[in-house]
C-alpha positions as CSV (number, residue, x, y, z in Angstrom):
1,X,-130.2,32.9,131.5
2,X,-133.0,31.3,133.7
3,X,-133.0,31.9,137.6
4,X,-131.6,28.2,138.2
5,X,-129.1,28.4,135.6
6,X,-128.2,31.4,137.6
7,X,-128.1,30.0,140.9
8,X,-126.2,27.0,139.5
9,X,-123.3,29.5,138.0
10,X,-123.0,32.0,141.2
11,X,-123.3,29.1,143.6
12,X,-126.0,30.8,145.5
13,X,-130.0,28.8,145.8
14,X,-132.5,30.5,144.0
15,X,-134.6,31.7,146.5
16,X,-131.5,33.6,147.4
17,X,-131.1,35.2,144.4
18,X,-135.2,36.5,144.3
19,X,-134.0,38.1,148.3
20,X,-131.6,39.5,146.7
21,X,-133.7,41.3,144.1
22,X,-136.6,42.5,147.0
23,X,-133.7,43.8,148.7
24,X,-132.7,46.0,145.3
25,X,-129.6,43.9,145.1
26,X,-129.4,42.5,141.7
27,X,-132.4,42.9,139.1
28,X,-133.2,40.3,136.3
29,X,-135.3,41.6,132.8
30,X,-138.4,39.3,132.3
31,X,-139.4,37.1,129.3
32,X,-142.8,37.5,127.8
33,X,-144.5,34.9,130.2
34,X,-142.9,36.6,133.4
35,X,-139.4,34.5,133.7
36,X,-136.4,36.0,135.2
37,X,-134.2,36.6,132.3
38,X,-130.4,37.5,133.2
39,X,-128.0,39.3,131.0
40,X,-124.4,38.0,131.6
41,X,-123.7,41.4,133.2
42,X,-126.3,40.9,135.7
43,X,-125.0,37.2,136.1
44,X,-121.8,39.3,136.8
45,X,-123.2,41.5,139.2
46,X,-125.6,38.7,141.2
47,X,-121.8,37.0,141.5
48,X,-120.3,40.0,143.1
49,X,-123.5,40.2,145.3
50,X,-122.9,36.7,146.0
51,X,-118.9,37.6,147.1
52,X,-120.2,40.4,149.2
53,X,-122.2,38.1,151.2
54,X,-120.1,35.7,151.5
55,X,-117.3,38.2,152.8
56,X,-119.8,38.8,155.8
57,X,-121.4,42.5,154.7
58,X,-125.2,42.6,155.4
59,X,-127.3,43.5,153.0
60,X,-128.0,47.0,153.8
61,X,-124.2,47.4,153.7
62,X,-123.9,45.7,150.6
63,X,-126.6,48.4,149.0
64,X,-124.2,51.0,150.1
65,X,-121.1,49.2,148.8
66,X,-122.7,48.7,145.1
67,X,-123.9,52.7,145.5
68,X,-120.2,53.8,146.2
69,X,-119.0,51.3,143.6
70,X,-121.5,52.3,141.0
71,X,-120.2,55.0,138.3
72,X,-120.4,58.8,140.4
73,X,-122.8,60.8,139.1
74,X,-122.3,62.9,142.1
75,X,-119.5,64.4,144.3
76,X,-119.0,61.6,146.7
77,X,-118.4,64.3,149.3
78,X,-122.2,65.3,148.6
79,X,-123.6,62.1,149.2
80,X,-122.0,60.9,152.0
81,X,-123.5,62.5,155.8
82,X,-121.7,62.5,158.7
83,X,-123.8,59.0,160.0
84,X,-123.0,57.2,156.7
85,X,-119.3,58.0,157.6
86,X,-119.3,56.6,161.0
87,X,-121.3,53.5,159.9
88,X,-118.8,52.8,157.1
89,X,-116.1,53.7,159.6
90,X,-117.2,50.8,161.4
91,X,-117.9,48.7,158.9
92,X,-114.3,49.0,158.3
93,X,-112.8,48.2,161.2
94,X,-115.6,45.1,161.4
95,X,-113.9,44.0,157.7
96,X,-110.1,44.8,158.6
97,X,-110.7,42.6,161.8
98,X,-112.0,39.9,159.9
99,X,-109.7,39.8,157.1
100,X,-107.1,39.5,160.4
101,X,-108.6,36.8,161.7
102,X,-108.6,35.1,157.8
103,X,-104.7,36.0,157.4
104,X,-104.2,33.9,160.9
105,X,-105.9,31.0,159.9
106,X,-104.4,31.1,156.7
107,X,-101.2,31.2,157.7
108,X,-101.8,28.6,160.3
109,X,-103.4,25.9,157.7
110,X,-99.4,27.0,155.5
111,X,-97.6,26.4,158.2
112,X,-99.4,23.0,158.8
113,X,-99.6,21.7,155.3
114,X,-95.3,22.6,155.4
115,X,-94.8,20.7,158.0
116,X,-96.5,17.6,156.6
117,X,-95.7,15.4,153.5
118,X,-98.4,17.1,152.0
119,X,-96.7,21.0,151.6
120,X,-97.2,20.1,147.8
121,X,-100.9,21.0,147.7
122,X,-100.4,24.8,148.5
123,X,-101.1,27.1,146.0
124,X,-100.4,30.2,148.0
125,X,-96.9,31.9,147.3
């Protein structure tokens, strides 16, 4: 699949998708005359990079998520120092806030939609 096929499908521009591969992000294969080429796997993978962003991780922090994500090949125990720890401890916390802050204004655009004529269009249980 061709980068703007690509961006089309993951809903991310293309120039963002060729950042994301100089950061080591996502990788495409290349056709004979130099194209991008993506497998659907790494259409799969750009549209998890895609989520990461989108959930507010940096990119350096998204590097570390897809390493601790990525099959072990080594004791995590081994890989992980004591600064890695603290950073990810705080990346944590910076993610738990957020997803606090989410569950209020989710529950708050509910609570609206329920007390309008228009509690129909909720598709949360």
């Amino acid at each position: 699949m061709k980068i703007s096929e690509v961006a089309k499908e993951v809903g991310s521009p293309a120039r963002m998708l060729r950042y994301y591969e100089q950061q080591g992000l996502i990788q495409a294969s290349r056709s004979p005359n130099g194209y991008r080429d993506y497998s659907e796997e790494q259409v799969e993978h750009a549209r998890h990079v895609r989520t990461l962003v989108e959930a507010g991780l940096s990119t350096r922090m998204i590097k570390i998520v897809l390493n601790i994500e990525a099959p072990a090949t080594q004791n995590p125990a081994d890989m992980c120092n004591q600064a890695l720890a603290e950073e990810l401890a705080q990346e944590l916390r910076v993610v738990e806030n957020r997803i606090v802050c989410l569950e209020k204004s989710r529950d708050a655009v509910i609570d609206y939609l329920r007390r309008t004529n228009h509690a129909d269009l909720l598709t949360v249980t």
